[in-house]
mmJSON file of the N, C-alpha and C atoms, coordinates in Angstrom:
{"data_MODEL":{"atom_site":{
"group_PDB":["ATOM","ATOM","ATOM","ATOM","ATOM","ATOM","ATOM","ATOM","ATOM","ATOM","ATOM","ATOM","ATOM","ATOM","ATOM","ATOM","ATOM","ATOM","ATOM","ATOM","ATOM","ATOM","ATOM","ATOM","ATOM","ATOM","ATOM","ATOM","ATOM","ATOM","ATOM","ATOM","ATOM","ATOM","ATOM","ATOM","ATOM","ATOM","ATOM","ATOM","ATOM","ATOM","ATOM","ATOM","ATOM","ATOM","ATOM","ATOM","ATOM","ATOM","ATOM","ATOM","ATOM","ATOM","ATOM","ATOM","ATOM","ATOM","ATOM","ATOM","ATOM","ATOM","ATOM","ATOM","ATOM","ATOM","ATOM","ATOM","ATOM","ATOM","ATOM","ATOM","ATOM","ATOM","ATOM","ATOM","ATOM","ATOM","ATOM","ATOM","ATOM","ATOM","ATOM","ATOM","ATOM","ATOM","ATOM","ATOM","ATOM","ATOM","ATOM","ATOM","ATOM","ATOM","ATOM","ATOM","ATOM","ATOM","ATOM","ATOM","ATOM","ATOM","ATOM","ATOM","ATOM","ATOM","ATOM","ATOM","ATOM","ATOM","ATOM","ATOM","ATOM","ATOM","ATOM","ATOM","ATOM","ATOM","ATOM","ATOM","ATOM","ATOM","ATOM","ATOM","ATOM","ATOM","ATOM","ATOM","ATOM","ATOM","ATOM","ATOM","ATOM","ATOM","ATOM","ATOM","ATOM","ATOM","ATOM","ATOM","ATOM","ATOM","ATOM","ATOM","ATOM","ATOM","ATOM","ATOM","ATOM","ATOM","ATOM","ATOM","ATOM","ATOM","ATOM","ATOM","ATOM","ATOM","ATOM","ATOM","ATOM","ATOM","ATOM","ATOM","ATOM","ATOM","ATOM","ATOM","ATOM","ATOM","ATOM","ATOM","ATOM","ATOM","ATOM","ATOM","ATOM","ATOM","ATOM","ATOM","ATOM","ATOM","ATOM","ATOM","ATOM","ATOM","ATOM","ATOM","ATOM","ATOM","ATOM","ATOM","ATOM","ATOM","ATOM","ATOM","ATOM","ATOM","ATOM","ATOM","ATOM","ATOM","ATOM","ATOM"],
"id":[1,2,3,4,5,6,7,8,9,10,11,12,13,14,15,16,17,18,19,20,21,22,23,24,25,26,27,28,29,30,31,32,33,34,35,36,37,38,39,40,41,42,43,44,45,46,47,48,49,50,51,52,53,54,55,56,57,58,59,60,61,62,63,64,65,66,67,68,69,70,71,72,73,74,75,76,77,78,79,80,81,82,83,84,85,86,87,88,89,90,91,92,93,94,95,96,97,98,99,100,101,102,103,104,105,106,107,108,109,110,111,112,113,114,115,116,117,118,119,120,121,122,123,124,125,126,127,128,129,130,131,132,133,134,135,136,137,138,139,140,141,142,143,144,145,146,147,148,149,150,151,152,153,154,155,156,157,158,159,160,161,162,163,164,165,166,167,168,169,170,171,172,173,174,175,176,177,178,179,180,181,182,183,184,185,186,187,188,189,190,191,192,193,194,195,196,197,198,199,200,201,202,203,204],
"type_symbol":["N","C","C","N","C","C","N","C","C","N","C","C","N","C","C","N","C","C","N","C","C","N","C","C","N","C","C","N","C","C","N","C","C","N","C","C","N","C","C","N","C","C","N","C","C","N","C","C","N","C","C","N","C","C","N","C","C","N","C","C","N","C","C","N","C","C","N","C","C","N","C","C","N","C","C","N","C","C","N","C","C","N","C","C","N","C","C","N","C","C","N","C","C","N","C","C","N","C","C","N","C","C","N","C","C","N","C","C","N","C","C","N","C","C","N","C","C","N","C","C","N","C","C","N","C","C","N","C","C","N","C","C","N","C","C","N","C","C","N","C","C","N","C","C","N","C","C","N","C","C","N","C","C","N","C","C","N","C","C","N","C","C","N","C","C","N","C","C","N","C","C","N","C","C","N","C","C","N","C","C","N","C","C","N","C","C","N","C","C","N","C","C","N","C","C","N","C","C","N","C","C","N","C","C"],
"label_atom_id":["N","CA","C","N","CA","C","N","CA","C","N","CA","C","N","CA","C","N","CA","C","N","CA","C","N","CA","C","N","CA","C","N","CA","C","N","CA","C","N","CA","C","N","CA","C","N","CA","C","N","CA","C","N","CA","C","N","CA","C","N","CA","C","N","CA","C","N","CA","C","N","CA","C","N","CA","C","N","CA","C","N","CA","C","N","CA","C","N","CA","C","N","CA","C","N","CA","C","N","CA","C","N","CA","C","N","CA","C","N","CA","C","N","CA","C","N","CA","C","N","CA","C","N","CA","C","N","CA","C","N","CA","C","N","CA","C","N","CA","C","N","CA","C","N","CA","C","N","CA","C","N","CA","C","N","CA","C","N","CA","C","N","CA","C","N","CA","C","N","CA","C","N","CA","C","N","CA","C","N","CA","C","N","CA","C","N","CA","C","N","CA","C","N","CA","C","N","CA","C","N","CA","C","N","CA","C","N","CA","C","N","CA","C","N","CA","C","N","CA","C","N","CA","C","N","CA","C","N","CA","C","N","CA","C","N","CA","C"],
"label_alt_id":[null,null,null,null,null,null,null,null,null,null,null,null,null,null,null,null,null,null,null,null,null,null,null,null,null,null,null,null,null,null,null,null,null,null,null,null,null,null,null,null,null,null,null,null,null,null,null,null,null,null,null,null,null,null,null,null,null,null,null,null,null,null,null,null,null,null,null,null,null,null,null,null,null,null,null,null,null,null,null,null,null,null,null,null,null,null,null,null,null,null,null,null,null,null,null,null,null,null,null,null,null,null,null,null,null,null,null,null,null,null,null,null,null,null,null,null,null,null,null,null,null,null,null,null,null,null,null,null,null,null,null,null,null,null,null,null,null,null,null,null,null,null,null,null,null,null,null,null,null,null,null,null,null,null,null,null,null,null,null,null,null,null,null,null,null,null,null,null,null,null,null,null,null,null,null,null,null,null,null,null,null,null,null,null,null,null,null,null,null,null,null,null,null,null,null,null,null,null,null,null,null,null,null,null],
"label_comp_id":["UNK","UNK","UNK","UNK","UNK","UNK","UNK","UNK","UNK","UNK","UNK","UNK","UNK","UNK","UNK","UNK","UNK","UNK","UNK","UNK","UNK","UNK","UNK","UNK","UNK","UNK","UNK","UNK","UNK","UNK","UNK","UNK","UNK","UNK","UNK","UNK","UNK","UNK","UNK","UNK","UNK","UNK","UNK","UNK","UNK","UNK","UNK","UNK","UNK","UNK","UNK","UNK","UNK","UNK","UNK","UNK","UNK","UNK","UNK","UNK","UNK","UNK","UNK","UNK","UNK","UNK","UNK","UNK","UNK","UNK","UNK","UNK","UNK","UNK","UNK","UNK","UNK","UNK","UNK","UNK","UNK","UNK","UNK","UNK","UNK","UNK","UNK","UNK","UNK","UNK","UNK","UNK","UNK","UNK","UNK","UNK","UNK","UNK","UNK","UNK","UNK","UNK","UNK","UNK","UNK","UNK","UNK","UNK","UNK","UNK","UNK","UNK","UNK","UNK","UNK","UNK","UNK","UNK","UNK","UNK","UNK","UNK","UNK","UNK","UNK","UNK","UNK","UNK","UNK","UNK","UNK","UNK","UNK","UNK","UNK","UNK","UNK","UNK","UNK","UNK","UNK","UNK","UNK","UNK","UNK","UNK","UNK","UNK","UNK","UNK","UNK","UNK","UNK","UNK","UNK","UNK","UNK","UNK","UNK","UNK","UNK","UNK","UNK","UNK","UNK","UNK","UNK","UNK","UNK","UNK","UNK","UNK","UNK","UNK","UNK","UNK","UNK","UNK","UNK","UNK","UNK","UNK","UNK","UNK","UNK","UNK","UNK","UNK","UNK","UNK","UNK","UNK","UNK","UNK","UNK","UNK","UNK","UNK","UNK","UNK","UNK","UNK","UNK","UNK"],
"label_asym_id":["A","A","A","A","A","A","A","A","A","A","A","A","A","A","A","A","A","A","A","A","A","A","A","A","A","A","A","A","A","A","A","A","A","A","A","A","A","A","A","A","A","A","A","A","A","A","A","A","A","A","A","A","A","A","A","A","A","A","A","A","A","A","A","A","A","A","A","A","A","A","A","A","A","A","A","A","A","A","A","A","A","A","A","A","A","A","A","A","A","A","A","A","A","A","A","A","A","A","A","A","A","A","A","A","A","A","A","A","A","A","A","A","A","A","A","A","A","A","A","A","A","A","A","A","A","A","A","A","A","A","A","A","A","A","A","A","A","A","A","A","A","A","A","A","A","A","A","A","A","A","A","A","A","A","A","A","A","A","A","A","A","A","A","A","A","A","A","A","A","A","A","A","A","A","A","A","A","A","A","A","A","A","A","A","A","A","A","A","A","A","A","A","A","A","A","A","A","A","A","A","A","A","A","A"],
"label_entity_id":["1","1","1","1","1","1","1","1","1","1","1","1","1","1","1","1","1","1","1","1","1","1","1","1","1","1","1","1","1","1","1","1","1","1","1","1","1","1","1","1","1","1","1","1","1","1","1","1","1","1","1","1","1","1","1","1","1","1","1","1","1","1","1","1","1","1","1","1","1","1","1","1","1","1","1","1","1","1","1","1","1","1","1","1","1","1","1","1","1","1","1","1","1","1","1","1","1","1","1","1","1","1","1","1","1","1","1","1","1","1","1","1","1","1","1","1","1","1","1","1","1","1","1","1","1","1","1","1","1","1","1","1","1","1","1","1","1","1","1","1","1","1","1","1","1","1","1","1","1","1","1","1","1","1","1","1","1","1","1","1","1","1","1","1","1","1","1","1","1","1","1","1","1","1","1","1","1","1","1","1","1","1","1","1","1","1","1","1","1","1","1","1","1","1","1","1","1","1","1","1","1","1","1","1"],
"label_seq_id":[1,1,1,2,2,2,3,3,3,4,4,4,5,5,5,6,6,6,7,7,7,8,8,8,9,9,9,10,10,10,11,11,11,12,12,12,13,13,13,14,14,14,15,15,15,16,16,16,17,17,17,18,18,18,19,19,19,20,20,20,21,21,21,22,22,22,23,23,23,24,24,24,25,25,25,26,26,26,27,27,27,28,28,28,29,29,29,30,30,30,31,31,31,32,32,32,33,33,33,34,34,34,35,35,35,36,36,36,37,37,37,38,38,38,39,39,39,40,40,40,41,41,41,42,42,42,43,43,43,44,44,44,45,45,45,46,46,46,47,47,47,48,48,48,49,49,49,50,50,50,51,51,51,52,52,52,53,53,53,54,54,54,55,55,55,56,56,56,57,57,57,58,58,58,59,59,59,60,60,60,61,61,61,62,62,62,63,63,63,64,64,64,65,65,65,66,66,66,67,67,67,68,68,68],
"pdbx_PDB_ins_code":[null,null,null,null,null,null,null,null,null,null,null,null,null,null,null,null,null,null,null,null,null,null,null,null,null,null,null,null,null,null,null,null,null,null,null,null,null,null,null,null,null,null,null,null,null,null,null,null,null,null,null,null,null,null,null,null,null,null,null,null,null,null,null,null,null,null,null,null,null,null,null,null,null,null,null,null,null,null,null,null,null,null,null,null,null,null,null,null,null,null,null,null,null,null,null,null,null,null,null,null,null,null,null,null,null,null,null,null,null,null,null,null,null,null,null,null,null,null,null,null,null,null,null,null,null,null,null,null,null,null,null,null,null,null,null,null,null,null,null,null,null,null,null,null,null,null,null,null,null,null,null,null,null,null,null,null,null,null,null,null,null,null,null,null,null,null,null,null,null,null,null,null,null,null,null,null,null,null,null,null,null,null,null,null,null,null,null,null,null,null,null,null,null,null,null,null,null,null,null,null,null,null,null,null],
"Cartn_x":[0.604,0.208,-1.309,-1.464,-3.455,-3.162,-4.95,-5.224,-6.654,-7.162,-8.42,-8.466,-9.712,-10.643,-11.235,-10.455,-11.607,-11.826,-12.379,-13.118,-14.469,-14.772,-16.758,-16.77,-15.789,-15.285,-15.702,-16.61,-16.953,-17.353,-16.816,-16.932,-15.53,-15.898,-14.229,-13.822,-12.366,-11.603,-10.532,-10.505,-9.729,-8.454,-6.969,-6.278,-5.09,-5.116,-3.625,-2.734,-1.622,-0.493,0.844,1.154,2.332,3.505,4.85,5.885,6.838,6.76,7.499,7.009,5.604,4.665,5.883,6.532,7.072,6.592,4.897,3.917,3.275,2.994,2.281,3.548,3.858,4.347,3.73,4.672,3.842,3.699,4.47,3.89,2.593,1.71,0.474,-0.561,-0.338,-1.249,-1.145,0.04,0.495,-0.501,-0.289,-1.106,-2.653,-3.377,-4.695,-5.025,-4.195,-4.056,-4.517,-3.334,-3.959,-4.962,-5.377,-6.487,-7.838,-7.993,-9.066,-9.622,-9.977,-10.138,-10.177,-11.072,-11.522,-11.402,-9.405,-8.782,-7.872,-7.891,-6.911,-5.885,-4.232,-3.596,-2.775,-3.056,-2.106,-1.332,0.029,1.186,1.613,1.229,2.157,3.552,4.541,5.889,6.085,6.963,7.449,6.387,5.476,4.567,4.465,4.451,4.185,2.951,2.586,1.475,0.28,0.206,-0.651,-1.074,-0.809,-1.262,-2.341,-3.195,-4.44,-4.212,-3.197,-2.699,-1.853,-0.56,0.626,0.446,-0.297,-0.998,-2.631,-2.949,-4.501,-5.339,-4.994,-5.796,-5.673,-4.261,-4.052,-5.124,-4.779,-5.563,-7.273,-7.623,-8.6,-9.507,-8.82,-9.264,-9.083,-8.163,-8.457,-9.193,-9.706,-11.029,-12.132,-12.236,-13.177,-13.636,-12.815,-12.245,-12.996,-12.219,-12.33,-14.249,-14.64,-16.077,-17.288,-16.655,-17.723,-17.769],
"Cartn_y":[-5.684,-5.498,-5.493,-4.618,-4.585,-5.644,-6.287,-7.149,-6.577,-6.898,-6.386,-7.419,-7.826,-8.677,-8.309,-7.951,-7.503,-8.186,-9.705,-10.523,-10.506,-9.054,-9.442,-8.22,-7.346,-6.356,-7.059,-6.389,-6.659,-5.612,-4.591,-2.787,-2.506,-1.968,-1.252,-0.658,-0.607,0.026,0.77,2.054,2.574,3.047,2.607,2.849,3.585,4.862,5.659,5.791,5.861,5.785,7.207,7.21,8.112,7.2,7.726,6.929,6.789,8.072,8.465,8.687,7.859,7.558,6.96,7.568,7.206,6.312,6.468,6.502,5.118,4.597,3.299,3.251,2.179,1.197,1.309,1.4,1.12,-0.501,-1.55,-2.577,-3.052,-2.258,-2.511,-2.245,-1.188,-1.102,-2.053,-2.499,-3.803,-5.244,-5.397,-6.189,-6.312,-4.886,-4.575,-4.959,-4.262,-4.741,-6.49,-7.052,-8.83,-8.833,-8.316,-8.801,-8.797,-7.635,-7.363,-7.266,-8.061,-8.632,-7.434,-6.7,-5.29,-4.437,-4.117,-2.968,-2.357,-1.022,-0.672,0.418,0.386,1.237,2.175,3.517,4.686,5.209,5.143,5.436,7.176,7.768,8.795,9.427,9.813,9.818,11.096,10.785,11.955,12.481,11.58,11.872,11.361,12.231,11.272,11.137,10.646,10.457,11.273,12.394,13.167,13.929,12.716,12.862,13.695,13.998,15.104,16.519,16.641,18.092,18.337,17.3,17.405,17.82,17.206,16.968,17.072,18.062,18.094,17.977,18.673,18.423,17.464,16.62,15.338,14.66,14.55,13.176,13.929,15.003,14.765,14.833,14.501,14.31,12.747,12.231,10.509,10.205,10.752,10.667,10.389,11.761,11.87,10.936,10.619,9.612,8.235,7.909,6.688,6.466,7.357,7.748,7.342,8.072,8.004,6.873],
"Cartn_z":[29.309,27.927,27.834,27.301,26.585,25.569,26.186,24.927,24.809,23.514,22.773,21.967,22.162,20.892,19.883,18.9,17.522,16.792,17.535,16.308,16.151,16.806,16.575,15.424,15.631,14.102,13.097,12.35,10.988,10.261,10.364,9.57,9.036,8.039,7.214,8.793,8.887,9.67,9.175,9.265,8.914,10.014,9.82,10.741,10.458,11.416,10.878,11.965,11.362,12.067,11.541,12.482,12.355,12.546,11.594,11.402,12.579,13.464,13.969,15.757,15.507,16.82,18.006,18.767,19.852,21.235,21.272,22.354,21.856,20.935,20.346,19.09,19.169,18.179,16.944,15.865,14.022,14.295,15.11,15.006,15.76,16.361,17.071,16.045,14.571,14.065,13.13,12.664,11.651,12.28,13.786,14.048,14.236,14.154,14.025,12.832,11.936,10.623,9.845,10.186,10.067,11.012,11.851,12.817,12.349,11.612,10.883,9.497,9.365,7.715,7.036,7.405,6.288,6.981,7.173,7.501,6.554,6.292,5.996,6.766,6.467,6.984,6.529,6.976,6.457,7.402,6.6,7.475,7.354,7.985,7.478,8.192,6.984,7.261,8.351,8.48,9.341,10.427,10.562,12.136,13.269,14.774,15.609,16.166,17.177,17.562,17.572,17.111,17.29,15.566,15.327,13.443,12.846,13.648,13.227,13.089,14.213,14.67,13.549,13.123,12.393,11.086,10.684,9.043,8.91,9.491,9.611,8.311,7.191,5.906,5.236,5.502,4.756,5.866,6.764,7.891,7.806,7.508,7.541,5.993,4.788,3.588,3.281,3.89,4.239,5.196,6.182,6.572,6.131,5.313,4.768,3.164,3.233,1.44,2.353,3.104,4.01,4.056,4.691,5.016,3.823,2.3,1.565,0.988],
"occupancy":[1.0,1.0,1.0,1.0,1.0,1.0,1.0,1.0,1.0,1.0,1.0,1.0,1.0,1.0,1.0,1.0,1.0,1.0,1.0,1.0,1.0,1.0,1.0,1.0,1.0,1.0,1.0,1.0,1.0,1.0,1.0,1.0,1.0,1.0,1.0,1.0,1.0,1.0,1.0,1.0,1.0,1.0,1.0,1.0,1.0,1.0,1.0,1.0,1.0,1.0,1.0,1.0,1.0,1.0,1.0,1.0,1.0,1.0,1.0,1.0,1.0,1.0,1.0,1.0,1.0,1.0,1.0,1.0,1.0,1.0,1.0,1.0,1.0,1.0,1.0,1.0,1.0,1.0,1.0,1.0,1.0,1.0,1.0,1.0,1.0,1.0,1.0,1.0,1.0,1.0,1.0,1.0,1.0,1.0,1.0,1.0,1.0,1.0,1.0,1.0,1.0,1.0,1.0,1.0,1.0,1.0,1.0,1.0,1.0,1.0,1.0,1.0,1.0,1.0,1.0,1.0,1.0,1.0,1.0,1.0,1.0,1.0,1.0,1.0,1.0,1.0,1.0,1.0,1.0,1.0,1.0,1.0,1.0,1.0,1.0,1.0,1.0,1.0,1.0,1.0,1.0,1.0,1.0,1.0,1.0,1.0,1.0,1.0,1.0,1.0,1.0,1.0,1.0,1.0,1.0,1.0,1.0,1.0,1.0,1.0,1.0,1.0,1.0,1.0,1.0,1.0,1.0,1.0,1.0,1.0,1.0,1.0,1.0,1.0,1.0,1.0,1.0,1.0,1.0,1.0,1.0,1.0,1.0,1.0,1.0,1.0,1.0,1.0,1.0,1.0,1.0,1.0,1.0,1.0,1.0,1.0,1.0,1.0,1.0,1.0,1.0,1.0,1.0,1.0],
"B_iso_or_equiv":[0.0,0.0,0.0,0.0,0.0,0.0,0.0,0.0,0.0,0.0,0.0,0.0,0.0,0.0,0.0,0.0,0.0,0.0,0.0,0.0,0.0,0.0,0.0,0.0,0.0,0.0,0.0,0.0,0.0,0.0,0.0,0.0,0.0,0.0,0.0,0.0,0.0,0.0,0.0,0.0,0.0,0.0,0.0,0.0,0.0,0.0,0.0,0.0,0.0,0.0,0.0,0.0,0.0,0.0,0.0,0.0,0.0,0.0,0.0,0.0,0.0,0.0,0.0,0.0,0.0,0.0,0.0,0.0,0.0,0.0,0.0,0.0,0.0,0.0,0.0,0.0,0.0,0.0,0.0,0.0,0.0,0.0,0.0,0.0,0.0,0.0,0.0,0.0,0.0,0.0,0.0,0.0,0.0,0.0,0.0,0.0,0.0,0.0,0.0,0.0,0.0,0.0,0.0,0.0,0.0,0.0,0.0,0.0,0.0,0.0,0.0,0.0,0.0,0.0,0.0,0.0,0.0,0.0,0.0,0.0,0.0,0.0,0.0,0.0,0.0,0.0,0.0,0.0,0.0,0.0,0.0,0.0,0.0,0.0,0.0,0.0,0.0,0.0,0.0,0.0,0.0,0.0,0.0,0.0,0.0,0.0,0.0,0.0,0.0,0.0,0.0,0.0,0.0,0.0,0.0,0.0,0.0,0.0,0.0,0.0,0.0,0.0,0.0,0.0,0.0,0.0,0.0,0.0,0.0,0.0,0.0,0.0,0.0,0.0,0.0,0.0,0.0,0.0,0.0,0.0,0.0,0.0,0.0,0.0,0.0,0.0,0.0,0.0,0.0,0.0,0.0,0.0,0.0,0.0,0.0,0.0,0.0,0.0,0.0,0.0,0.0,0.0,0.0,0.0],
"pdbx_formal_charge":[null,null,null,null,null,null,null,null,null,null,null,null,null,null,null,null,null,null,null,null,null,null,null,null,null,null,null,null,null,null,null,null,null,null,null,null,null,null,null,null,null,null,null,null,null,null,null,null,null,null,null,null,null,null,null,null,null,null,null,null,null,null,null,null,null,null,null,null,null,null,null,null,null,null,null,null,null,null,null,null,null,null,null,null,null,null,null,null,null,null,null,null,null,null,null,null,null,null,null,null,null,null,null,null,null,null,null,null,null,null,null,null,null,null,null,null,null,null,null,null,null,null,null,null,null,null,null,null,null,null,null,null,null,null,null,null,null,null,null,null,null,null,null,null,null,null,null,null,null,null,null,null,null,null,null,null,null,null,null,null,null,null,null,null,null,null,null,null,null,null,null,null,null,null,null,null,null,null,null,null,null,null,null,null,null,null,null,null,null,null,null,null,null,null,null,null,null,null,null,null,null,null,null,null],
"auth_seq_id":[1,1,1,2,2,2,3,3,3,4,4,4,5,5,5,6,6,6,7,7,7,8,8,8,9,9,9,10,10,10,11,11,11,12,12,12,13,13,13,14,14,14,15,15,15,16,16,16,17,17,17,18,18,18,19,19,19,20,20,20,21,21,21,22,22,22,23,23,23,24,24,24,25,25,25,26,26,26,27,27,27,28,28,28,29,29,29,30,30,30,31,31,31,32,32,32,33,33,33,34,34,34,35,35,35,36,36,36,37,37,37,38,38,38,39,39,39,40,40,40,41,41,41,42,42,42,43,43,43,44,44,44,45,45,45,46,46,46,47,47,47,48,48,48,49,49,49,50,50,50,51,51,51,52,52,52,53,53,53,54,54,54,55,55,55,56,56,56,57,57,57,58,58,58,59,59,59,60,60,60,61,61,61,62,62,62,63,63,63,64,64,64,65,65,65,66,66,66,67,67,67,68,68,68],
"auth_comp_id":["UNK","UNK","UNK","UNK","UNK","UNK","UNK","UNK","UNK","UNK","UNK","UNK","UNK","UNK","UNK","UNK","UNK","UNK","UNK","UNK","UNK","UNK","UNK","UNK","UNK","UNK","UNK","UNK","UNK","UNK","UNK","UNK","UNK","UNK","UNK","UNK","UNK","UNK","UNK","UNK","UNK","UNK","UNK","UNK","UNK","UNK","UNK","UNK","UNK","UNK","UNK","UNK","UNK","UNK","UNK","UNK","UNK","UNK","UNK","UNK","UNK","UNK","UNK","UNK","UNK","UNK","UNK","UNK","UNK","UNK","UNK","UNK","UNK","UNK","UNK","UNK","UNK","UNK","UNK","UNK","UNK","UNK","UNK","UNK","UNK","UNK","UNK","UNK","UNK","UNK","UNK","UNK","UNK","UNK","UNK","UNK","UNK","UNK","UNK","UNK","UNK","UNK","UNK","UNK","UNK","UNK","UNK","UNK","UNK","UNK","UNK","UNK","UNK","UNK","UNK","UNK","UNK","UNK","UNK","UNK","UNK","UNK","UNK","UNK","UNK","UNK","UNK","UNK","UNK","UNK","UNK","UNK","UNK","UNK","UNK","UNK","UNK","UNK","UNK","UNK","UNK","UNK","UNK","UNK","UNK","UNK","UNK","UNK","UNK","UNK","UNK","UNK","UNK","UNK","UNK","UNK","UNK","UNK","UNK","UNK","UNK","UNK","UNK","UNK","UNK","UNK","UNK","UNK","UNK","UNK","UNK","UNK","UNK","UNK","UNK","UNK","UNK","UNK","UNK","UNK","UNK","UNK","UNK","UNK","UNK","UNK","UNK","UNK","UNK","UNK","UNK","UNK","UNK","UNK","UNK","UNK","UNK","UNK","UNK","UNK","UNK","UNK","UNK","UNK"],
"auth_asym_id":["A","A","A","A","A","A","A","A","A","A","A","A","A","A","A","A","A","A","A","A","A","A","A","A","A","A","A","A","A","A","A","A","A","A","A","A","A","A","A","A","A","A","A","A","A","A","A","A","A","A","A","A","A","A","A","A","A","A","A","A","A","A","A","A","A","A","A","A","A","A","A","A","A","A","A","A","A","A","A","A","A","A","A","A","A","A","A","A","A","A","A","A","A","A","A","A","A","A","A","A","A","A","A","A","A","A","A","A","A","A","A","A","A","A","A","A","A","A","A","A","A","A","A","A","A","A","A","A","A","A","A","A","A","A","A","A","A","A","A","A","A","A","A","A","A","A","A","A","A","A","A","A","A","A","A","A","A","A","A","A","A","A","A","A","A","A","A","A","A","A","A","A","A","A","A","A","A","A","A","A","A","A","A","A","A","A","A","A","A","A","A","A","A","A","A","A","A","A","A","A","A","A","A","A"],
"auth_atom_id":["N","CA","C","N","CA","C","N","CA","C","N","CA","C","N","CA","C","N","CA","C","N","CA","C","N","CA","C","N","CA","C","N","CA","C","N","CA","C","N","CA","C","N","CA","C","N","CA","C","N","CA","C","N","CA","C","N","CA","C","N","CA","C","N","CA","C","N","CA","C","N","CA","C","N","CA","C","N","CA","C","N","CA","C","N","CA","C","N","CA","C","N","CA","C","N","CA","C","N","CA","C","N","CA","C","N","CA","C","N","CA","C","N","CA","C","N","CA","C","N","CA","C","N","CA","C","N","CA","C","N","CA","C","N","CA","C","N","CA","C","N","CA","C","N","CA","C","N","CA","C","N","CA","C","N","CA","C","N","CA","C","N","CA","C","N","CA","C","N","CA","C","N","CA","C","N","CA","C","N","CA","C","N","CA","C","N","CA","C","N","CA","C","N","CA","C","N","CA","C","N","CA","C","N","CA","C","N","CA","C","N","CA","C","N","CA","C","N","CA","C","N","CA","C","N","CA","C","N","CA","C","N","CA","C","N","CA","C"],
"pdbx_PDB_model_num":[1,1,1,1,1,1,1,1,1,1,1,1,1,1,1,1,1,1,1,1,1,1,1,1,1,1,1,1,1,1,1,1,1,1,1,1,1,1,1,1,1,1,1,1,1,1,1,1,1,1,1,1,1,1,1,1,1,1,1,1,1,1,1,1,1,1,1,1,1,1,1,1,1,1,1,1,1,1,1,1,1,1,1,1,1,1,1,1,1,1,1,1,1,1,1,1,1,1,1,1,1,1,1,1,1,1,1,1,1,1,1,1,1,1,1,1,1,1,1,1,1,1,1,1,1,1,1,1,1,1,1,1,1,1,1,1,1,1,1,1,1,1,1,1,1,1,1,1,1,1,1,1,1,1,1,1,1,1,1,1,1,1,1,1,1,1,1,1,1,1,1,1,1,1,1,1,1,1,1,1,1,1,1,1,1,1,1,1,1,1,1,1,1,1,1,1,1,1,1,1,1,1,1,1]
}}}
């Protein structure tokens, strides 16, 4: 198992997930999630791991939302 320390994290984090991510777990980002005080997470349905490709104008207008 990977472990990662993100307690020196102190920047908005924005974290997305696909529902249907076969390759990483929705529960690895659930736990990034509590890990990081000032995270948020978007799930989107019916995607798997490669969420940019799937839904490119949605994932990249929450990007960009995320950003400003």
């Amino acid at each position: 198992a990977l472990t990662v320390d993100v307690s020196a994290v102190d920047a908005p984090v924005l974290l997305i997930h696909g529902s249907e991510d076969r390759l990483v777990p929705l529960e690895h980002a659930l736990a990034l999630l509590r890990a990081l005080p000032d995270a948020r997470l978007h799930v989107f349905g019916g995607c798997g791991h490669a969420t940019p490709l799937e839904r490119t104008d949605e994932f990249n207008d929450l990007v960009r939302s995320f950003l400003d």
